[in-house]
N, C-alpha and C positions, 0 to 999 in steps of 0.2 A: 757164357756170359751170365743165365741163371744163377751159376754159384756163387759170384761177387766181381767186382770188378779187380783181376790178380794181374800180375806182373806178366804170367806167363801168355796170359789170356790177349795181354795189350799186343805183348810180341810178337801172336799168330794175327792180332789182326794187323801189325806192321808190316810184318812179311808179306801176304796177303796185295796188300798196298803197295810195297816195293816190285812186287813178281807185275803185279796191274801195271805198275810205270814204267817197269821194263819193258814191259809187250808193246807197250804206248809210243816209248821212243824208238824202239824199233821200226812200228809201223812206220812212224813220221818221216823216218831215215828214207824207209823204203819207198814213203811218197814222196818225199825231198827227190831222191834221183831217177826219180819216174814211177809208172803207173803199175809194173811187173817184171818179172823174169821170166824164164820157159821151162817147162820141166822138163823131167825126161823124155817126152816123148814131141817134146817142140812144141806143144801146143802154150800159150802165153797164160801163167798163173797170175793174177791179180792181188797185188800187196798193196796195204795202205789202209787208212780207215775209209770206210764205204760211204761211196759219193751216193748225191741226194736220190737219184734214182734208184739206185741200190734200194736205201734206207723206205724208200717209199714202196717197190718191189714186195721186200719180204715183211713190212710191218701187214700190206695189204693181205698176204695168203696167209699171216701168221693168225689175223684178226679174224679173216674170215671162216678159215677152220676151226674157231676157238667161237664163232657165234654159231657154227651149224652143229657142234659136239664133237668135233673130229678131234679127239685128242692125240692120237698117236700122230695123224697130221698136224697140225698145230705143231706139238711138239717136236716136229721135224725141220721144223725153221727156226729151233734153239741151238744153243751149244753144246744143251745138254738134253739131250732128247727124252733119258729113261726118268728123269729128276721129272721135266716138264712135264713126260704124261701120264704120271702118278697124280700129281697135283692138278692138271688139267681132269682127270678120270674123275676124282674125287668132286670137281667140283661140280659137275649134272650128274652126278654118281647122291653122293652121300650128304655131299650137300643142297641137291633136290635143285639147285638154281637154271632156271629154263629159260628160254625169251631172250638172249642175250644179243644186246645192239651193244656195239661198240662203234664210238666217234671220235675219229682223231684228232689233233689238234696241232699247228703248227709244228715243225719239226724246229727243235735248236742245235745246229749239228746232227748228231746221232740219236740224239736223243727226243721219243714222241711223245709227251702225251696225251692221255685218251681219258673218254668219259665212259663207264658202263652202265648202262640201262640194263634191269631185268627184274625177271619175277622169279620167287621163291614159295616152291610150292611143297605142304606138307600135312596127312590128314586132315585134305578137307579144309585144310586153312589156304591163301595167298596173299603176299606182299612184295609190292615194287620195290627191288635194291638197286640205289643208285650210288655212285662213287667214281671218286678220280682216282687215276696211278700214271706210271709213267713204264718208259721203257729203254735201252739203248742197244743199238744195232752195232756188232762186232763184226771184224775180219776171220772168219773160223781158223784156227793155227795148221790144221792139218786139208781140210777142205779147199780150204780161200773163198768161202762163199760168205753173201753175206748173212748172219742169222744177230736172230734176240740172245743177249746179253743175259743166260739165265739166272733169276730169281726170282725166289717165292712172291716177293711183294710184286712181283711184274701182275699176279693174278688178285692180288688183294694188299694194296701199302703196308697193311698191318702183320701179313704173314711173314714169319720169320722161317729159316731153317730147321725141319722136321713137325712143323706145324700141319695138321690136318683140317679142312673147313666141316663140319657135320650140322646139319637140321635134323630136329628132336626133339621128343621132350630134355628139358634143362635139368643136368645134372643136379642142381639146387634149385630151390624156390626164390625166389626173388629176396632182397632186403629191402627196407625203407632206412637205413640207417642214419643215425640223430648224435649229433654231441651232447657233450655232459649238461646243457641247459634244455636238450630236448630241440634244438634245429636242425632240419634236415639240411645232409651234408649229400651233396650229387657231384659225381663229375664234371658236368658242365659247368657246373659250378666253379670248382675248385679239379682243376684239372690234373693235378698228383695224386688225386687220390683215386685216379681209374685202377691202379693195378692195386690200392689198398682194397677198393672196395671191390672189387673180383675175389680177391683171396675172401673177405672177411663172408662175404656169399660163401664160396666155397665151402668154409669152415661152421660157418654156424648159421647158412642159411634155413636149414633144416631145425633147428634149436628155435627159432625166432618165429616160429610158426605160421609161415607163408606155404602156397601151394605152386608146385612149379609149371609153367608155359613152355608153349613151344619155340622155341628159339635155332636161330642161325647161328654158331660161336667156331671160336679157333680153338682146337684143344690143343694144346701146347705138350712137348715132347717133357716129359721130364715126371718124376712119380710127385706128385702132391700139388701139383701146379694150375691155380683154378680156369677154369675156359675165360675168354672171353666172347661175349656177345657181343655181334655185327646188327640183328636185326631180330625184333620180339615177333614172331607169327601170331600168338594167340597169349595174351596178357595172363599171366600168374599173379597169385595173390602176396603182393609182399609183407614179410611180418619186418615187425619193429626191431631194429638191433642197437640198442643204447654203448656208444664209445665213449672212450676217455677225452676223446678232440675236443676243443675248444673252434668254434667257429670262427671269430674274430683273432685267434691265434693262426690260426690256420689260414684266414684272410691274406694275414701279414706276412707269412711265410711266403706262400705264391708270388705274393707280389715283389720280395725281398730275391727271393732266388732267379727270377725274368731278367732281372739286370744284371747276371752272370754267367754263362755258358759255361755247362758240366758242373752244375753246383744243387749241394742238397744241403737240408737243414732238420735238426730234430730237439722240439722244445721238449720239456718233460716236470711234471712239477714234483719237487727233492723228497717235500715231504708224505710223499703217498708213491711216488714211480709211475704214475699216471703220462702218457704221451697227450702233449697239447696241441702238438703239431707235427706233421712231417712232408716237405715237400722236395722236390725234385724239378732241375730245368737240363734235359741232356736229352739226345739226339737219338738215344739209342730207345731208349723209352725202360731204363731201366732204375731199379728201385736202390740207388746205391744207398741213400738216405739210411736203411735197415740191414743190407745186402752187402755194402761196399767192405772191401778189404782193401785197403790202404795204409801206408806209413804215414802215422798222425804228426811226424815235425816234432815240435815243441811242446805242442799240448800233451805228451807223454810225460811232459821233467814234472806235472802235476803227480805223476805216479812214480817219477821218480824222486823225487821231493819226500813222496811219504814213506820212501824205502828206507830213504837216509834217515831221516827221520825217529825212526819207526828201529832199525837197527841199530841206533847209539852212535850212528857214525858223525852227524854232526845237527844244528839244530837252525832256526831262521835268521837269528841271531849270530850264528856259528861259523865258522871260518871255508867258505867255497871260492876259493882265490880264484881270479878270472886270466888267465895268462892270454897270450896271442893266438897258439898256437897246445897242441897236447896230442902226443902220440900215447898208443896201446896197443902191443905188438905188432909194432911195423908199419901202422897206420896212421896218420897222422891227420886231426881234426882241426879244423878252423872255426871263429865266430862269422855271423855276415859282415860284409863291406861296412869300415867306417864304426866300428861297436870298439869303443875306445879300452886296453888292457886294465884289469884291476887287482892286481897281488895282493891286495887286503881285501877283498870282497868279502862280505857275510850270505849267505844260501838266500835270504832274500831277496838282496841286492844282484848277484846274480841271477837270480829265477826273475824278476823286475825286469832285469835287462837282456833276457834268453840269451845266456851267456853258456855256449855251447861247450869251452872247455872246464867250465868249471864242473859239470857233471862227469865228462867223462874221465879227470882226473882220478872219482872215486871209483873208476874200474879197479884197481887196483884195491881196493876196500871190498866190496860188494862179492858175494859169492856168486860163481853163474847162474842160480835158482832164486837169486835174492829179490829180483824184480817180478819174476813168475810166481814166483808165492807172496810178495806183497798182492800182484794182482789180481790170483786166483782166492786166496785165503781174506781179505777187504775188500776189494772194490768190484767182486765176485765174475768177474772175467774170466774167459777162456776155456770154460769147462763142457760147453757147448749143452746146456742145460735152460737155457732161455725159455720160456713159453708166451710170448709176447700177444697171442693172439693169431699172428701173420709169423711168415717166416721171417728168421732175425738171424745175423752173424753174432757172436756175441763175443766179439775180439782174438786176438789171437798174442799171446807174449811167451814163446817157448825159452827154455834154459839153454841159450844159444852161447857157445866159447869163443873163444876169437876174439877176433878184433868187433864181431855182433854183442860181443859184452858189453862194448863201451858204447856203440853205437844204438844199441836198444835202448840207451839210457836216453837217447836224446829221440825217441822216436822214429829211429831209421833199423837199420838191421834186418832184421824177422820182424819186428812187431809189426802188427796189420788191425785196424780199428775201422769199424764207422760211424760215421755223426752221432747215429744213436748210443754205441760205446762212450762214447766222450761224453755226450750229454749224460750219460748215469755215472762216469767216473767224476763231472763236475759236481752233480747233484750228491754224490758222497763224500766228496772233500768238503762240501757246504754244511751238510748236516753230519756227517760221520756213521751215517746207516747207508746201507746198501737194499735200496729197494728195487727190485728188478720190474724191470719198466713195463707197462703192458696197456693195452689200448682197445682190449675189452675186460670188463669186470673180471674175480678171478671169479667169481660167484654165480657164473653164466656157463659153468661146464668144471668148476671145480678142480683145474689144472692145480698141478705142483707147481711152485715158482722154483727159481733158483734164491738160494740164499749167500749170504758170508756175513762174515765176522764183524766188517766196518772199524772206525777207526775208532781210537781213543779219543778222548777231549781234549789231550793238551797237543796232540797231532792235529788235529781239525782247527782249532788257534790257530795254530800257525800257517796253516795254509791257506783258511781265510786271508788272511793278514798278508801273506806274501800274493795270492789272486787279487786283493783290494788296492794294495800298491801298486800291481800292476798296470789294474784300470787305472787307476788317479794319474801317477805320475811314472811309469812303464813301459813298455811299448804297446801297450793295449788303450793309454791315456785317448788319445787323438779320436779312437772310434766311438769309447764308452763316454766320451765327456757330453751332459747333459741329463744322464739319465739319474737320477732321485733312488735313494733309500740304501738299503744293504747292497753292494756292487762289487765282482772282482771277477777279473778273465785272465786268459794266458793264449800269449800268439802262437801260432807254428808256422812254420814250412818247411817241405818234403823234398827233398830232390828226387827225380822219374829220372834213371837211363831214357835217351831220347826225346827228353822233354825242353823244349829253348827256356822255359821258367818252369818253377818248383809248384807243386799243388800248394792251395793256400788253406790253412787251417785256425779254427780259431774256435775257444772254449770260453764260453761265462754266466754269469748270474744274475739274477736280480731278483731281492726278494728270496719269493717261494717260486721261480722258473731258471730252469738251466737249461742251456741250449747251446750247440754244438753244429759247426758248421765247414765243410768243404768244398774246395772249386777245382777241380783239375787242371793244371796249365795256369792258374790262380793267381802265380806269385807268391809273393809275403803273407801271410796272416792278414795287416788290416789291408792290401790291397782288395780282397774282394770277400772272401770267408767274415771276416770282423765287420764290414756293413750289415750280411746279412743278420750275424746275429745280434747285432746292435738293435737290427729294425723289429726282430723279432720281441728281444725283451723291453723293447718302448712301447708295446701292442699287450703282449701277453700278462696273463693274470691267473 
C-alpha cells in the first residue's frame, strides 16, 4: 500500500475481504443449524462465532498475559501466535513500555475494546502512554478455540503490517515547520499533513538545525519511510523548516476533502511549481494525494488534447466528431448516459462536453508512443525523476497497443496519475512551462529537478480556451460557477473493476493555482472531485 494505491494492490485486499466473508458465512451456517459437530474421536467441536463467555474467557488471559509481559502466552490466545509474539516481545523489549494496565470496555459482539495505561521508560527519562484499540475474537479454523483476531493494531491502532515500535534517541531532530508566510503548520492542526510532516523530518530534519530527543515511534517497514512518533520522552530541539504550503490553502483543503470519503487534493501554484496544499480523507491513512496511482477519467483528454494538437492532427477549432459509440480493435467505447451525438463537433466542443468517442476515433491517427512522448517530452511525466521534497509518483503513461491506445487517450488503459500529476499537468497547459512541483525550496539541499520541454503558445491558447469553456458553459459549468478572474477545468471519471460507481476526478485553475482532485468510489467529476477543488481555488492564493 506504500507504493500507491494500484489495481493489483485493491485486489489482494478484495480477496482478503472475500476469504473473511466466506469464513463468516460459514460460521453462521454452522450456528444457524446448531452449536457443533464431533470429531473423530467423538468428542463435540464447537462451530460458530464465540458466544459472550467465550469472547470474555480469552480477551481475560489474553489481557493479562500481555499486562505481566508474557508474550509468548499472550500470543497463544491469537490466531497467529509467531506474528503476536514478535510484536508482543518488541513491545517491553525495544520499545522499553512497562506498567501496562489494560481496561476493557463493553463487548459489541466479538468485538472489545480496551483502554491502555503505561509507562515508558528510557535513559533515565519516563512518560505515561495512554491509548485506545480494539480487538475481535474468532472461531480458530483448525483448533475451534476461541482466540484474538490477529493484528498489528490490536497492540497499537496505528501499527500496520511489519511495523516495529522502538524507544530511542530520534532518528531525526525535530522540525518546527512553517508555510511560505512563516506560520506554523502542526498536525493537530491540519491533520493530512501528519505523514507529510514525518517525511519532511525524516528528510531534512537534520538540514534545519534541530537536536534530536528521545522518542517512542513506529518504524515502518520499507527503505526511505520516516518513523512515526507515538510519544516525546525527553524534548529535542526543533530547527525551522520553511515550505511551500500556504496555511489558509491548506485550511481549505482539509476542510473540502472531510465531506468526501477516499478523497485527496493537491493545489500548486503554475507559475513557480510551488505545492500550496495537499490533503487527504481515507481510512487507510494513506498519502494518495502524492502516492496514488490511479486512472485519471477525462482529466487525461487535457494531455491528450495537446497530443492532437501538438501532432497536426487536428486543432480547437478542428474537426473531433462526437458519434454514439467508436470501436478500436474490437473494443468498443461509449460516452456517459444522456451526452447527446455530435458528427460536426469541433475538439473543443467535444473536450467541453467529455465526449469519449471523439478522442478515441483518433486512435487510428496517433502512433502508440504519441501520448507518451507528449507526456514525458512536455508536461514532464513519467520518468520517475520527481524531487518533490517527500516521496512523489510522478505518473505513469507507457506506449501501450491494443485497444489501451485508444483507451489511454481517454484516461483509462495503463495510464495511472495522482492529484499531484494532474495538478502540474493543469498548471502547464496554463502556463505552457513545466515546473516540477516541490514543497520545499530547491535551495534547501540543492536537488535536481525534473525538467521538459512545455508547450508552445499557440498550443497553450487553445487549451486554455477549451479548459475556460469548460468551466463556463461545459460540464465543469455547475461546480466553477462563482469563482472571479482567469478560470478553466476539465471533469473525469474512471471506471474500477469492482467498484458500483467510477472514482471521481477533476482538474482546474484559477488565476495563478491549479489544483487537482480525486475521490474513490466518487462518481462523476463534479459529484465529489469538482467541489473539492472548486472550494480549494475560492481559498487559495
Amino acid at each position: 500500500m506504500r507504493k500507491g494505491v494500484k489495481g493489483a494492490v485493491i485486489g489482494g485486499v478484495c480477496a482478503v475481504m472475500v476469504g473473511g466473508a466466506g469464513y463468516g458465512a460459514y460460521n453462521l451456517m454452522s450456528a444457524l443449524s446448531g452449536t457443533g459437530g464431533s470429531g473423530a474421536d467423538g468428542v463435540k467441536v464447537l462451530s460458530g462465532p464465540p458466544g459472550a463467555s467465550e469472547v470474555r474467557e480469552t480477551t481475560t488471559k489474553f489481557f493479562a498475559a500481555w499486562e505481566k509481559g508474557e508474550a509468548a502466552t499472550a500470543a497463544s490466545y491469537t490466531d497467529d501466535a509467531a506474528a503476536a509474539g514478535t510484536l508482543l516481545s518488541d513491545y517491553g523489549g525495544d520499545a522499553h513500555i512497562t506498567a501496562v494496565h489494560i481496561t476493557p470496555e463493553a463487548a459489541t459482539g466479538t468485538t472489545v475494546p480496551f483502554t491502555v495505561r503505561a509507562t515508558v521508560s528510557y535513559g533515565g527519562q519516563s512518560k505515561a502512554l495512554d491509548y485506545k484499540s480494539s480487538l475481535t475474537v474468532v472461531r480458530g479454523r483448525t483448533t475451534h478455540r476461541a482466540l484474538v483476531d490477529w493484528r498489528p493494531s490490536v497492540v497499537h491502532p496505528q501499527l500496520r503490517t511489519g511495523d516495529t515500535l522502538v524507544t530511542g534517541a530520534a532518528a531525526s531532530p525535530p522540525i518546527e515547520a512553517v508555510d511560505r508566510d512563516g506560520q506554523v503548520l502542526t498536525k493537530e492542526r491540519y491533520p493530512s499533513l501528519g505523514p507529510v510532516l514525518d517525511e519532511l523530518r525524516g528528510r531534512y530534519g537534520s538540514k534545519a538545525g534541530g537536536r534530536a530527543g528521545i522518542e517512542l515511534v513506529i518504524h515502518h517497514q520499507g527503505e526511505g519511510q520516516a518513523d512515526t512518533t507515538l510519544l516525546t520522552l525527553a524534548e529535542g530541539r526543533a530547527g525551522k523548516l520553511r515550505t511551500t504550503l500556504s496555511a489558509s490553502a491548506q485550511a481549505a483543503a482539509e476542510t473540502a476533502v472531510r465531506k468526501y470519503p477516499e478523497s485527496s487534493v493537491v493545489a500548486v501554484k503554475p507559475s513557480t511549481g510551488e505545492v500550496l496544499a495537499v490533503a487527504n480523507h481515507r481510512g487507510d491513512g494513506f498519502d494518495a494525494a502524492f502516492l496514488g496511482e490511479l486512472a485519471p477519467g477525462s482529466t487525461m483528454k487535457i494531455i491528450s488534447a495537446a497530443t492532437l494538437i501538438d501532432d497536426g492532427l487536428t486543432t480547437a477549432n478542428g474537426p473531433a466528431p462526437c458519434p454514439p459509440t467508436a470501436t478500436w480493435q474490437s473494443q468498443t467505447f461509449s460516452n456517459l448516459k444522456g451526452l447527446a451525438p455530435d458528427e460536426h463537433a469541433t475538439l473543443s466542443e467535444s473536450f467541453a462536453r467529455s465526449c469519449n468517442t471523439a478522442f478515441v476515433k483518433y486512435a487510428d491517427s496517433v502512433k502508440v508512443d504519441s501520448l507518451t512522448n507528449e507526456a514525458q517530452q512536455r508536461f514532464g511525466l513519467g520518468q520517475d525523476n520527481w524531487k518533490v521534497g517527500i516521496p512523489s509518483f510522478d505518473g505513469k503513461v507507457p506506449a501501450s497497443g491494443g485497444p489501451d491506445t485508444a483507451a489511454n487517450l481517454i484516461g483509462q488503459g495503463q495510464v495511472q496519475m495522482s492529484p499531484l500529476n494532474m495538478a502540474s499537468v493543469t498548471a502547464t497547459a496554463m502556463t505552457g512551462t513545466f515546473r516540477q512541483p516541490v514543497i520545499v525550496p530547491q535551495r534547501l539541499d540543492g536537488r535536481d529537478l525534473a525538467t521538459a520541454g512545455g508547450l508552445s503558445a499557440g498550443t497553450v491558447a487553445q487549451l486554455r480556451a477549451m479548459m475556460n469553456r469548460t468551466a463556463t458553459s461545459g460540464t465543469a459549468a455547475g461546480v466553477m460557477a462563482g469563482l472571479s478572474g482567469s478560470i478553466g477545468a476539465k471533469t473525469g471519471s474512471a471506471e474500477v473493476d469492482g467498484q458500483t460507481r467510477s472514482n471521481s476526478w477533476f482538474a482546474g485553475y484559477r488565476d495563478d493555482v491549479a489544483a487537482a482532485a480525486m475521490a474513490q468510489d466518487g462518481g462523476h467529476g463534479i459529484d465529489a472531485a469538482g467541489p473539492i477543488v472548486a472550494s480549494v481555488l475560492r481559498t487559495a492564493r
